[in-house]
C-alpha positions in Angstrom: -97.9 -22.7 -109.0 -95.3 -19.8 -109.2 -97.3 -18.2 -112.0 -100.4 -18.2 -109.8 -98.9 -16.7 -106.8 -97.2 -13.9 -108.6 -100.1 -13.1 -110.6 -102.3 -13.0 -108.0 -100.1 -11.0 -105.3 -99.7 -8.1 -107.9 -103.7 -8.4 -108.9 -105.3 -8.3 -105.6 -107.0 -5.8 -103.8 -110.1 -5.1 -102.4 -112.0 -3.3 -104.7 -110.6 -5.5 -107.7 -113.7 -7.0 -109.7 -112.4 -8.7 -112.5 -109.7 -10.3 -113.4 -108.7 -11.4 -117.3 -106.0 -13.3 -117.6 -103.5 -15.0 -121.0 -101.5 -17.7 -120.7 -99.0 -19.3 -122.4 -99.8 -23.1 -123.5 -97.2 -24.6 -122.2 -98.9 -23.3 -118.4 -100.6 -26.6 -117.2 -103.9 -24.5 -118.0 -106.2 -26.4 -115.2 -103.8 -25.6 -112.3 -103.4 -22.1 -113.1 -107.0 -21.3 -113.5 -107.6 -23.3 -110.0 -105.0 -21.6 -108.4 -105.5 -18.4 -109.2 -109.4 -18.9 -108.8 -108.5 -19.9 -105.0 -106.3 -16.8 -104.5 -108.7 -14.3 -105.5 -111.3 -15.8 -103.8 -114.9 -14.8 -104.9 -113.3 -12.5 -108.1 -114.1 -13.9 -111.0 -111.2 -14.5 -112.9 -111.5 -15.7 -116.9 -109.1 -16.3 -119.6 -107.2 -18.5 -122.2 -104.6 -19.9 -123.5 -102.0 -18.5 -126.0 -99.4 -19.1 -128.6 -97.7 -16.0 -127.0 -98.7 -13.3 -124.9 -99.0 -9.6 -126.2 -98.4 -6.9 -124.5 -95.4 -7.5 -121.6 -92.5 -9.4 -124.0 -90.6 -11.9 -122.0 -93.8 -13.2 -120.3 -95.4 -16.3 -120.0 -98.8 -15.0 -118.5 -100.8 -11.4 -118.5 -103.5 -10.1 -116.7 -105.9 -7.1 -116.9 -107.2 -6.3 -113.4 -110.3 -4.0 -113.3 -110.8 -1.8 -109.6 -113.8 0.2 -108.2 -117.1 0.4 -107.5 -118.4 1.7 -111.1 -116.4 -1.6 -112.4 -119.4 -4.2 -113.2 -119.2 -7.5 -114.9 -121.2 -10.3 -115.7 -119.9 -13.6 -117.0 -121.5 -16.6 -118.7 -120.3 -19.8 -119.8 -121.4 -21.7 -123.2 -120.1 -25.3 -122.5 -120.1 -28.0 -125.4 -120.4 -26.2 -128.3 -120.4 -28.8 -131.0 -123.6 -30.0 -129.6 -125.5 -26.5 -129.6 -123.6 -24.0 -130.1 -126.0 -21.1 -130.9 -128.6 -21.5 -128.5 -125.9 -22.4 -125.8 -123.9 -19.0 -126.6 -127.6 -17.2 -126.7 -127.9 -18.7 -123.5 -124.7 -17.3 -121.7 -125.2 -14.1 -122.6 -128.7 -14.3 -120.9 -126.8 -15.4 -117.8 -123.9 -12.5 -118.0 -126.6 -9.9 -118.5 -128.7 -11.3 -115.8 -125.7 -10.8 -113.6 -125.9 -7.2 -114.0 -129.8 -6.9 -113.7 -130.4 -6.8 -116.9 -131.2 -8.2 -120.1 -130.0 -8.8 -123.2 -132.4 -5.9 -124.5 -131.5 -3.6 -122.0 -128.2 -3.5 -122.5 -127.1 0.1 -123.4 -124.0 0.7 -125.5 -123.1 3.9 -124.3 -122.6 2.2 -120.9 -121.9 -2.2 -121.7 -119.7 -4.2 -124.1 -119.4 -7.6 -124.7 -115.6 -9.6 -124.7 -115.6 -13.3 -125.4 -112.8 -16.1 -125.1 -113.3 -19.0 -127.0 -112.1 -22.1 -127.8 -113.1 -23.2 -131.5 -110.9 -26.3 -132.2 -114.2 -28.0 -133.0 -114.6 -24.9 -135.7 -117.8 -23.5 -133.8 -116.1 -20.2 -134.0 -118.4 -18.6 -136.4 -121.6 -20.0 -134.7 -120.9 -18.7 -131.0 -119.5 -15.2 -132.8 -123.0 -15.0 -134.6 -124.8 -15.9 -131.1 -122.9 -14.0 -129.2 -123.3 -10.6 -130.7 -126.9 -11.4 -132.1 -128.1 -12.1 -128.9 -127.4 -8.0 -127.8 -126.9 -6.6 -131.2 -127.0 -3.2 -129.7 -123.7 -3.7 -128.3 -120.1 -3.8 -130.1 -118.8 -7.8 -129.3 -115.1 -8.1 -129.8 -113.0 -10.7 -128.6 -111.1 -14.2 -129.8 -109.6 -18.0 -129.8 -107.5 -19.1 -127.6 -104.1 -20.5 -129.3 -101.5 -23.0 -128.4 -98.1 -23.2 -129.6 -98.2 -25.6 -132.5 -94.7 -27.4 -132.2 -95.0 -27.6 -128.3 -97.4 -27.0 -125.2 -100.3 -28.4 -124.3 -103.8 -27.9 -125.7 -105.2 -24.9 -126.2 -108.0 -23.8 -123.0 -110.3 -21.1 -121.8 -111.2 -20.9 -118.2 -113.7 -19.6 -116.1 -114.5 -19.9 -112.7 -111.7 -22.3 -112.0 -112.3 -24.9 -114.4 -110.5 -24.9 -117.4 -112.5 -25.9 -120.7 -112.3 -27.1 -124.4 -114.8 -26.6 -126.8 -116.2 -24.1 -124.9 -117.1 -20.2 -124.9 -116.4 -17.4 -122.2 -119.3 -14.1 -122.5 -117.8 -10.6 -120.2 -120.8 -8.5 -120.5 -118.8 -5.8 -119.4 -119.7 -2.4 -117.9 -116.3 -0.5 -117.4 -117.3 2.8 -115.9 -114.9 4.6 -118.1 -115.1 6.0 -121.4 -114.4 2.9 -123.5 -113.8 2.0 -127.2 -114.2 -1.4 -129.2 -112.3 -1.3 -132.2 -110.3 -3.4 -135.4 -107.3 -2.5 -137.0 -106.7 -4.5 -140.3 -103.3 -2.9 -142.3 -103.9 -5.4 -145.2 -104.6 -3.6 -148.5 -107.1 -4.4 -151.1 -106.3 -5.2 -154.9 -109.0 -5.0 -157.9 -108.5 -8.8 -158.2 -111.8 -10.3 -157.2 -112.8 -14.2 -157.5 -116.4 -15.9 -156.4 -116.1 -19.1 -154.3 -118.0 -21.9 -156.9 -117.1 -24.8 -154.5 -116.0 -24.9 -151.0 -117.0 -27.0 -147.5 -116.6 -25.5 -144.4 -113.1 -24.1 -144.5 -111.7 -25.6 -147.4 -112.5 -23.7 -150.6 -111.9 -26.7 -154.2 -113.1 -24.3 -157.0 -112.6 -20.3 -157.8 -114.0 -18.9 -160.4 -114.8 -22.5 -161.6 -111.2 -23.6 -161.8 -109.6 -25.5 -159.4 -108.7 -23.6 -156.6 -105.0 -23.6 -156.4 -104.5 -23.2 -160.0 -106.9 -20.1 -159.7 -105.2 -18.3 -156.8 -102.2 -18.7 -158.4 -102.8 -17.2 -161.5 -104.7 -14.0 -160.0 -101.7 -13.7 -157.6 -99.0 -13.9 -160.6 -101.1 -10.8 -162.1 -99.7 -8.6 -159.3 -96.3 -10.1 -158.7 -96.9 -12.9 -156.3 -95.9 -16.7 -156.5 -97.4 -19.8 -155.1 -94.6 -22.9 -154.6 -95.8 -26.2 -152.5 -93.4 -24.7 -149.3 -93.8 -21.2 -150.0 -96.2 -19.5 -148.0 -98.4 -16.7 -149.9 -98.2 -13.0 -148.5 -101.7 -12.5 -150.7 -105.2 -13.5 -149.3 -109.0 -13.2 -149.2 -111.1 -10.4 -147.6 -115.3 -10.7 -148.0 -115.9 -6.7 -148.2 -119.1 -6.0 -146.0 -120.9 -2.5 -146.8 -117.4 -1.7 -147.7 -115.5 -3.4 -144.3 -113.1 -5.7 -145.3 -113.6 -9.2 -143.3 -110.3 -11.2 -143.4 -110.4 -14.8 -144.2 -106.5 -15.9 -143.6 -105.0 -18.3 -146.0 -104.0 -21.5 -143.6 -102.5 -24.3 -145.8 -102.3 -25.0 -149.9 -102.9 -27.9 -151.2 -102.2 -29.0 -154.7 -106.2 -28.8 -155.1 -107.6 -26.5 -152.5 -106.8 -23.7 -150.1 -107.6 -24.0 -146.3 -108.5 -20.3 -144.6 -108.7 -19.6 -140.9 -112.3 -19.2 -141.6 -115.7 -20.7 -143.2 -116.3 -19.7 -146.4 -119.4 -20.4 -148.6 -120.4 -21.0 -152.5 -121.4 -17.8 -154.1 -119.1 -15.8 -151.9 -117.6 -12.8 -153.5 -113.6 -12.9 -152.3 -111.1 -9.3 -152.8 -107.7 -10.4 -152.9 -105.7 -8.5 -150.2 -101.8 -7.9 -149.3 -100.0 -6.9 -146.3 -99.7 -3.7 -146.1 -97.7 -1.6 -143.5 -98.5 -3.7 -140.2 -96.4 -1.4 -137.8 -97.5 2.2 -139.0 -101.5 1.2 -139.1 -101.5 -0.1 -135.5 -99.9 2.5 -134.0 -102.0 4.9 -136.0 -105.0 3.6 -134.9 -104.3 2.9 -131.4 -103.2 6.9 -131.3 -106.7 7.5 -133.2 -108.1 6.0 -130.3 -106.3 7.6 -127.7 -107.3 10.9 -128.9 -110.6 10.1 -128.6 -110.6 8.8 -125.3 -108.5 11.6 -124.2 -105.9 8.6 -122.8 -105.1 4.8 -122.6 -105.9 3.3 -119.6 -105.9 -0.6 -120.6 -106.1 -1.7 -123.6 -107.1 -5.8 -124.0 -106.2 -6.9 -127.7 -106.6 -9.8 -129.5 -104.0 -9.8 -132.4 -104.1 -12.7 -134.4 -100.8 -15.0 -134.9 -100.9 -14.6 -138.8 -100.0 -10.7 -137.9 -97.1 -12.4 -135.4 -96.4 -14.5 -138.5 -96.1 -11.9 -140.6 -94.0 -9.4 -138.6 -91.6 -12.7 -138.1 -91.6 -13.5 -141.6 -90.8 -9.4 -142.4 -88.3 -8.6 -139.6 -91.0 -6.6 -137.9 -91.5 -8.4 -134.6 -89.6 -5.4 -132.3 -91.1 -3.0 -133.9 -94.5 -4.2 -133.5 -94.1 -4.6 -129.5 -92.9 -1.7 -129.5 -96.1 -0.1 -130.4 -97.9 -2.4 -127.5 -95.2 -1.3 -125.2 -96.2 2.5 -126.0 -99.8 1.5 -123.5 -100.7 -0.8 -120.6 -101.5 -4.1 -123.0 -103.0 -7.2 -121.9 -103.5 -9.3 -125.0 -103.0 -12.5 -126.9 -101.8 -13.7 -129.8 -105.2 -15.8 -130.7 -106.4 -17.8 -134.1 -108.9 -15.8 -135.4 -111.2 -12.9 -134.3 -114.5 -11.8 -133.2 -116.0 -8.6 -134.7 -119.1 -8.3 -134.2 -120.7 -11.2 -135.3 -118.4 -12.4 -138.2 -114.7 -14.2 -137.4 -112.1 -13.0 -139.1 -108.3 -13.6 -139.3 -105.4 -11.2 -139.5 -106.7 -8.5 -137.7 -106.4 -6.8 -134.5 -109.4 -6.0 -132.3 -109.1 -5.0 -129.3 -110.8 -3.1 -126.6 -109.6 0.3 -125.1 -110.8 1.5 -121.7 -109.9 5.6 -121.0 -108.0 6.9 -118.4 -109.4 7.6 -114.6 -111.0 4.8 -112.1 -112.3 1.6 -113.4 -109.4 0.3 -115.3 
């Protein structure tokens, strides 16, 4: 595969230690992760699949290539995830630490982080984020779902040691050698519109505030402006507000009785309703937080999610948001949905940042 050969002739290199690689999901996913498991030999290379790339805009595929001998990484694999998701996640991260020498409770943050690369189309996404970051709560876990392109392309994967998988999640415990920052940037603004969640299953939430939930969301949303038609996507949605954090939960499809979000959601839970608010001007400002910080960029590996992509479509914004990626050397995806910490979110971009110098 073309992809595959150019990939790996830019990648290789013998002090390369990892390799992370996005796809698009029209990429025949299984070939590319054989192929360019079989050029890099004993590197372990890891990845997914993507609605659209961030980071490089024309591209099909991006990778992040990690060099030297402070570079360390250990990677495990939690397979079949609808079956047991939790102790199979708890599991892998046992395995990626134990690659290092270590274990999960000696992990230091100062020196490991975890990234993860799932694939949650059996909605396990919350389950293996809870595991995942549980397991080594010491550490900051960021990372998110592989997407596909919903009108064409094939299904969405992650990959790992050659195979791609479904229903499946990917654990980096990661030890950069750099100075290194996980962070999430989240431009969408709070209102002082709240609602509590009276009944819901899984993802779908029937009753706010004890009204049916449509009906409910449309009046609090008419209080500041908004409208809700059967074809007419909201710009409003939910946040669950955390020791003052918001948590996204994205707003997926309206029926005429219930709202879908891109995340579960629970009776009793107290939902903020949120609005976009400038998408452009908060990621750059926080990616140039960052960089002062670190002193400089050296990689930065983002997961942004494709309601933000949506959004900067829907507002004209798309240039200018890749611009503000094109500012750094990005590797990223667009992805559906999240991992920060151990909740899932939607709408938000978190991303890891690695400093100037050797390692990345």
């Amino acid at each position: 595969m073309l992809v595959a050969k150019e990939l790996g002739e830019k990648l290789v290199a013998a002090d390369l230690k990892l390799v992370i690689v996005f796809a698009d999901s029209a990429i025949d996913q299984p070939t590319l992760a054989r192929e360019l498991s079989n050029i890099l030999g004993t590197v372990p290379v890891v990845g997914g699949s993507t609605s659209a790339v961030v980071g490089e805009p024309g591209a099909t595929a991006v990778a992040l290539g990690l060099y030297g001998d402070r570079v360390r990484a250990g990677i495990g694999v939690a397979t079949e995830l609808r079956k047991a998701a939790q102790p199979r996640t708890r599991a892998a991260v046992e395995r990626a630490a134990a690659a290092l020498g270590l274990t999960c409770e000696t992990l230091d943050p100062a020196r490991h982080v975890i990234v993860t690369v799932f694939e949650g189309s059996a909605h396990m996404d919350e389950a293996f984020c809870f595991a995942s970051a549980a397991s080594a709560p010491q550490l900051r876990t960021i990372g998110g779902a592989a997407s596909m392109r919903r009108s064409e392309g094939g299904p969405r994967r992650v990959w790992a040691h050659g195979e791609a998988l479904a229903d499946a999640g990917i654990v980096i415990v990661l030890e950069p050698g750099v100075k290194f920052e996980a962070f999430t940037s989240s431009h969408l603004e709070p209102t002082d519109l709240r609602c509590v969640v009276t009944a819901a299953h899984d993802r779908i939430i029937t009753e706010l505030d004890g009204l049916p939930a449509t009906k409910r969301f449309a009046d609090l949303i008419g209080k500041l402006g908004g409208t809700l038609g059967p074809h007419t996507r909201s710009e409003f949605t939910f946040a669950r507000f955390i020791d003052g954090v918001p948590y996204v939960r994205g707003l997926a499809a309206i029926t005429a009785d219930s709202l879908e979000l891109g995340c579960s959601v629970a009776t009793g839970h107290v939902l903020r309703i949120v609005r976009p608010g400038r998408l452009v001007e908060q990621t750059a400002l926080d990616l140039e937080a960052v960089a002062q910080r670190l002193g400089s960029i050296g990689s930065l590996l983002a997961f942004s999610c494709t309601l933000r992509a949506l959004e900067a479509q829907t507002r004209g914004l798309v240039d200018e948001l890749a611009q503000v990626f094109e500012r750094y050397p990005t590797t990223g995806l667009q992805c559906f949905g999240e991992q920060a910490g151990m909740l899932f979110v939607n709408h938000t971009l978190t991303a890891l940042v690695l400093g100037g110098g050797d390692g990345g």
